[in-house]
C-alpha positions as CSV (number, residue, x, y, z in Angstrom):
1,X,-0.5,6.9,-13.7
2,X,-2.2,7.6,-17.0
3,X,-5.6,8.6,-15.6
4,X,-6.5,11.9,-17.0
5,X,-9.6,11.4,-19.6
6,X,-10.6,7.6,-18.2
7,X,-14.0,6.7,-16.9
8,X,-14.7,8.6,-13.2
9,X,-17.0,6.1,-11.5
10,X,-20.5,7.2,-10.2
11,X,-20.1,6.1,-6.8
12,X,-18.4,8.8,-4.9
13,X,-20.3,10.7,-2.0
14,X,-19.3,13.8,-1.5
15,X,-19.5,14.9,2.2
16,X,-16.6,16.9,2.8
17,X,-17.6,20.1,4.5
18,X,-20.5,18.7,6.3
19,X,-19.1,19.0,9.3
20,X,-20.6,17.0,12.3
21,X,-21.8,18.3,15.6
22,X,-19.5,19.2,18.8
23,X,-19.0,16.3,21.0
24,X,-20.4,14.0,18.8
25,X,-19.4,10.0,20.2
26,X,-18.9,7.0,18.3
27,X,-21.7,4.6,18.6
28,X,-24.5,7.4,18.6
29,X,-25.4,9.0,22.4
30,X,-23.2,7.9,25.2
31,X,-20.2,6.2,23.0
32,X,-18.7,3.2,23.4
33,X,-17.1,1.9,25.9
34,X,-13.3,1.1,25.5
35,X,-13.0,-2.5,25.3
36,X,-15.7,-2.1,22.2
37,X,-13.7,0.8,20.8
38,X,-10.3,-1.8,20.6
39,X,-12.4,-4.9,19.5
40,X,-13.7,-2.7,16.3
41,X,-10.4,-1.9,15.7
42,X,-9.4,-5.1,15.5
43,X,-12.4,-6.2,13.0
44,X,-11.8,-3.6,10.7
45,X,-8.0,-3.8,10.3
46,X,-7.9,-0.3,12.6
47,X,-5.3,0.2,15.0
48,X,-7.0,0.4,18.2
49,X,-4.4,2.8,19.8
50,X,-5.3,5.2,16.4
51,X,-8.7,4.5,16.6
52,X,-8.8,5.6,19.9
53,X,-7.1,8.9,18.9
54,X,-9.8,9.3,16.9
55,X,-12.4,9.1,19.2
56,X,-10.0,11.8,21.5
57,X,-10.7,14.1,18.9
58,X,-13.9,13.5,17.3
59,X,-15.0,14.0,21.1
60,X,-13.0,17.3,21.6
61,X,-15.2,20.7,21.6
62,X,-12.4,22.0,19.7
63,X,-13.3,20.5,16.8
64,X,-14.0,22.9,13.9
65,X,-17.3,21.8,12.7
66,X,-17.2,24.2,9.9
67,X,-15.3,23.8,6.6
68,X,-15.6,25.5,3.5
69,X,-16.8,22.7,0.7
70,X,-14.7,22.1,-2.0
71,X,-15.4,22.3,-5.5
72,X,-17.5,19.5,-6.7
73,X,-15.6,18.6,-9.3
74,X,-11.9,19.1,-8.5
75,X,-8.7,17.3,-9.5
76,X,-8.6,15.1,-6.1
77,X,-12.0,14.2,-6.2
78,X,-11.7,13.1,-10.2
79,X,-8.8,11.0,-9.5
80,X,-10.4,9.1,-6.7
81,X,-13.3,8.6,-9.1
82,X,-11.5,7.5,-11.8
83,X,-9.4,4.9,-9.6
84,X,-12.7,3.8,-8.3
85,X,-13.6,3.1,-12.1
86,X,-10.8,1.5,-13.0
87,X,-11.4,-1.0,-9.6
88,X,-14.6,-1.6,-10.7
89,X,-13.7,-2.9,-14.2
90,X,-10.9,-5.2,-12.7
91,X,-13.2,-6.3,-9.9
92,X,-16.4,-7.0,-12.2
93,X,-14.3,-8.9,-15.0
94,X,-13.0,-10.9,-12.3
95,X,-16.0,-12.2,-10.2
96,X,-17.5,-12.8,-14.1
97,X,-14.6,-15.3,-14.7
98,X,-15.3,-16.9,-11.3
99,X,-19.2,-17.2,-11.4
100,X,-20.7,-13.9,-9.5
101,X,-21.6,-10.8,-9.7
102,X,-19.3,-7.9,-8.6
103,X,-21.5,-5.1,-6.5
104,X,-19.0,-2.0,-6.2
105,X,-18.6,-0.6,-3.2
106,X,-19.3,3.5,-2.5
107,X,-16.6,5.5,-1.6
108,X,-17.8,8.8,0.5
109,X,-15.0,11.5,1.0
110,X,-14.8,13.4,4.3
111,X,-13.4,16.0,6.3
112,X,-12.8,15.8,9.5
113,X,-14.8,13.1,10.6
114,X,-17.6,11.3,9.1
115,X,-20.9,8.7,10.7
116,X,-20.3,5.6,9.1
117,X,-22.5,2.1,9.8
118,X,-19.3,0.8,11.9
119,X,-19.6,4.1,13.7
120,X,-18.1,7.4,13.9
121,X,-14.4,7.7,13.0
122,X,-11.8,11.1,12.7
123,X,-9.3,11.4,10.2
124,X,-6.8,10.0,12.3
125,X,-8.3,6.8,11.8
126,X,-7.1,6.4,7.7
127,X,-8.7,5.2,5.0
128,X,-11.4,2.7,6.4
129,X,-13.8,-0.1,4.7
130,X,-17.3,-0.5,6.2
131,X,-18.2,-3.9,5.8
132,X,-21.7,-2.9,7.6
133,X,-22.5,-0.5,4.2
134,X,-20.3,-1.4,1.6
135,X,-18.6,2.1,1.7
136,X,-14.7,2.9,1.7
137,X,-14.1,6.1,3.9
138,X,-11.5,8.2,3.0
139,X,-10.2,11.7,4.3
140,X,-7.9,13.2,1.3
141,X,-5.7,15.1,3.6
142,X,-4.4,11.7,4.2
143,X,-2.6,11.6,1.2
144,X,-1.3,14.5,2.2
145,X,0.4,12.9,5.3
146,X,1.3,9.6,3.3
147,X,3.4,12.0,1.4
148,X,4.9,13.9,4.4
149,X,4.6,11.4,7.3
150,X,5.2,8.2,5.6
151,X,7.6,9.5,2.7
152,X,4.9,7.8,0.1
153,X,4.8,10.0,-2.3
154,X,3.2,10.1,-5.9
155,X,-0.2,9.2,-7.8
156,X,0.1,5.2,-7.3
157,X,0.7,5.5,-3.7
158,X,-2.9,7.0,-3.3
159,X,-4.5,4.8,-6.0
160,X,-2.8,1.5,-4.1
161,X,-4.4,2.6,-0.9
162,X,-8.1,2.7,-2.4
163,X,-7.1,-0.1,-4.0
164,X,-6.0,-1.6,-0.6
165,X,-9.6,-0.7,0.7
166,X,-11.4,-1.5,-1.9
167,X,-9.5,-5.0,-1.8
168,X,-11.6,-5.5,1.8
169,X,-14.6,-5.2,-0.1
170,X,-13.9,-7.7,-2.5
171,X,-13.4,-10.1,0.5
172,X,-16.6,-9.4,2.1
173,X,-18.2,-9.9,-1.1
174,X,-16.5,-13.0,-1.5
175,X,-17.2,-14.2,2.6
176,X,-13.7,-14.1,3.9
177,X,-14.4,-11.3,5.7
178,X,-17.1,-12.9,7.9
179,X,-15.4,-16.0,8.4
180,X,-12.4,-14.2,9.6
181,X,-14.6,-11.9,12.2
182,X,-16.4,-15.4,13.2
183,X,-12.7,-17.3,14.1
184,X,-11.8,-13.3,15.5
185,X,-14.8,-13.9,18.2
186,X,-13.1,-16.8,19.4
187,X,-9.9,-16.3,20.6
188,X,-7.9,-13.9,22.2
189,X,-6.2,-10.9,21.6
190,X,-2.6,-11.9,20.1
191,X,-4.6,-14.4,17.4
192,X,-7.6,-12.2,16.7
193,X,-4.4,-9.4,15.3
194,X,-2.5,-12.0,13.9
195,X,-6.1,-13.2,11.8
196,X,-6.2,-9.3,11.0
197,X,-2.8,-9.5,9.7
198,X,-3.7,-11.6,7.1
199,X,-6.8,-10.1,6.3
200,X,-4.7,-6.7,5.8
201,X,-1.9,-8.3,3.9
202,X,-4.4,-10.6,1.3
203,X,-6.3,-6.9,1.1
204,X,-2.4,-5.9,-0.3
205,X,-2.1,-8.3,-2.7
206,X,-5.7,-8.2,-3.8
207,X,-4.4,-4.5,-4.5
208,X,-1.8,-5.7,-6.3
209,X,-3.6,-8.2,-8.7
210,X,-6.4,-4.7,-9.4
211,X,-3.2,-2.7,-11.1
212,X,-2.3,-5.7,-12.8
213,X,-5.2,-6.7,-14.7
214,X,-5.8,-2.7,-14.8
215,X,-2.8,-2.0,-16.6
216,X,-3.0,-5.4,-18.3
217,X,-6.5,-3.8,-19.8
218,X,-5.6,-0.6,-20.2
219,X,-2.1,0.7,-19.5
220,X,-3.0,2.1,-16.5
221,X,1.0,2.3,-15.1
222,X,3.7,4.8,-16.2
223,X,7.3,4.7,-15.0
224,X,8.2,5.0,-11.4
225,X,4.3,3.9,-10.7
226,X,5.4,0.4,-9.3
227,X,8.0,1.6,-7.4
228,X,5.9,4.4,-5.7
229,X,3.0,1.4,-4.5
230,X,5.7,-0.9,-3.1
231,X,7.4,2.3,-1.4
232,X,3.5,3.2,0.0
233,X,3.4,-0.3,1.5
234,X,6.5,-0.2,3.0
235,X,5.7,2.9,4.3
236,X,3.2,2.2,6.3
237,X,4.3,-1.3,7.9
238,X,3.3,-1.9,11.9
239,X,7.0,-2.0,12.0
240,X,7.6,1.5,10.8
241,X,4.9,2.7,12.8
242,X,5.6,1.2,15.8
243,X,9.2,2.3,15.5
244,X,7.8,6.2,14.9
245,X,5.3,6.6,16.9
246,X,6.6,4.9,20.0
247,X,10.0,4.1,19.8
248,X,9.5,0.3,19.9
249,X,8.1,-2.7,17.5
250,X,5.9,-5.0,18.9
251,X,5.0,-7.8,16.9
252,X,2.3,-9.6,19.1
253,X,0.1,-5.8,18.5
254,X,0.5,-6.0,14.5
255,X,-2.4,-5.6,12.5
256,X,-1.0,-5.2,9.4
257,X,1.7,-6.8,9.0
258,X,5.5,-5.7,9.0
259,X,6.7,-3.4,6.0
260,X,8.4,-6.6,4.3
261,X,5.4,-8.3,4.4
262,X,3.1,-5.5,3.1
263,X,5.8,-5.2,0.4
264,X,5.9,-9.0,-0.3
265,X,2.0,-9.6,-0.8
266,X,1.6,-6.4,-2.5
267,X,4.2,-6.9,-5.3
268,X,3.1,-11.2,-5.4
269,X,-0.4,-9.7,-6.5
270,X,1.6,-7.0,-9.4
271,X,3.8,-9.8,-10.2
272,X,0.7,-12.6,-10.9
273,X,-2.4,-10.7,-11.6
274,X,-4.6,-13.9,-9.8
275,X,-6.5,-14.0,-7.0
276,X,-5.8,-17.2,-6.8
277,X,-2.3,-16.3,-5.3
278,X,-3.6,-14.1,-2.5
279,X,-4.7,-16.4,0.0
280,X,-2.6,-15.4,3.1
281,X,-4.6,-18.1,5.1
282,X,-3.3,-21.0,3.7
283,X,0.4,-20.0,4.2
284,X,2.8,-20.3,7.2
285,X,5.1,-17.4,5.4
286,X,3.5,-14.1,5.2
């Protein structure tokens, strides 16, 4: 990616190194109970299963609590601020075009685990959007274990996965997001993943149409870039994780969609640059 030099955005908070207290529980004293715990997962696009991992450890008195802070202004930290940027010039020329005004989204950086509106969350839990305060949450050792765990290796891969977050901001802005959590609320388990399936594959190709226009404006790509996003979301399909992490795929629990279907959404928003061509609810083939 041809980043060096560009724009770093302004909204970045810094927290890494903060630290949190021992035994700290999501949901503020006395946590939340289990069923809660899965149904967040579900509205935010979480794995519950990884979600409650998180809570496992956030929980733990083993958690170290004290981390040296990094350098304020360090390579990691510019490129998630200039990706940020480079969303929010896609993202505010393209609610201009349609009538509204585009309100960027913060994107705190953490270590560890970090208090969010939707609650407290460990690194285990990924990248996360908080619909509740406009932020994107985002652990960089991640990107470390895209690289090693997932075989996603390179700049694009991390800027597609900001992009992907990001992309759930522009669909609360827009009121998908709260329509989708309303329909969620009424139904059972297998639809209300399914509904999150399509909210995490239009969040792909919403990704997809941000490098577009972004290199369209600015020549943001280099060689290889393209083939580094599609290889992120194929990487990190419920399919491919499933298959890891416990030896079986079960469709009925995605809620994320498959690796092909990342993949497909992903490269259909590269490919056309238009929102109009990422709406995953009006389709019977994701």
């Amino acid at each position: 990616m041809q980043w060096r030099g560009r724009r770093e955005s302004d909204n970045v908070e810094d927290r890494r190194g903060m630290g949190i207290p021992r035994g700290a529980k999501i949901g503020g004293a006395g946590g939340l109970g289990l069923v809660a715990i899965v149904l967040i997962g579900m509205f935010l696009g979480i794995d519950p299963t990884v979600l409650l991992q998180s809570v496992s450890e956030i929980q733990s008195p083993t958690v170290s609590v004290e981390r040296s802070r990094p350098a304020e202004n360090d390579d990691q930290r510019r490129f998630v601020a200039v990706v940020l940027a480079e969303t929010e010039d896609v993202w505010r020329e393209a609610f201009r075009k349609i009538g509204q005004t585009y309100q960027p989204p913060r994107l705190v950086l953490f270590s560890g685990a970090v208090d969010s509106a939707c609650g407290m969350a460990g690194s285990a839990t990924g990248p996360f959007y908080c619909p509740s305060d406009y932020k994107v949450y985002l652990d960089l050792s991640f990107f470390e274990d895209l690289q090693t765990r997932f075989g996603a290796s390179g700049d694009f891969a991390q800027a597609y996965v900001i992009a992907h977050e990001v992309g759930h901001h522009v669909q609360t802005l827009l009121g998908i997001s709260e329509k989708v959590r309303e329909l969620q609320s009424r139904v059972g388990p297998t639809e209300m993943n399914q509904l999150s399936v399509r909210m995490e594959l239009q969040a792909d190709c919403l990704a997809g149409v941000w490098a577009h226009q972004a290199h369209k404006s600015r020549e943001l790509l280099e060689a290889g870039d393209i083939e580094e996003g599609l290889n992120a979301a194929s990487s990190i399909g419920d399919d491919r994780i499933q298959r890891k992490t416990q030896g079986r795929v079960v469709p009925d629990a995605f809620t994320h969609g498959s690796s092909a279907q990342r993949v497909r959404w992903f490269k259909l928003g590269l490919e056309t640059g238009s929102l109009q061509a990422c709406d995953t609810f009006k389709t019977d083939r994701l």
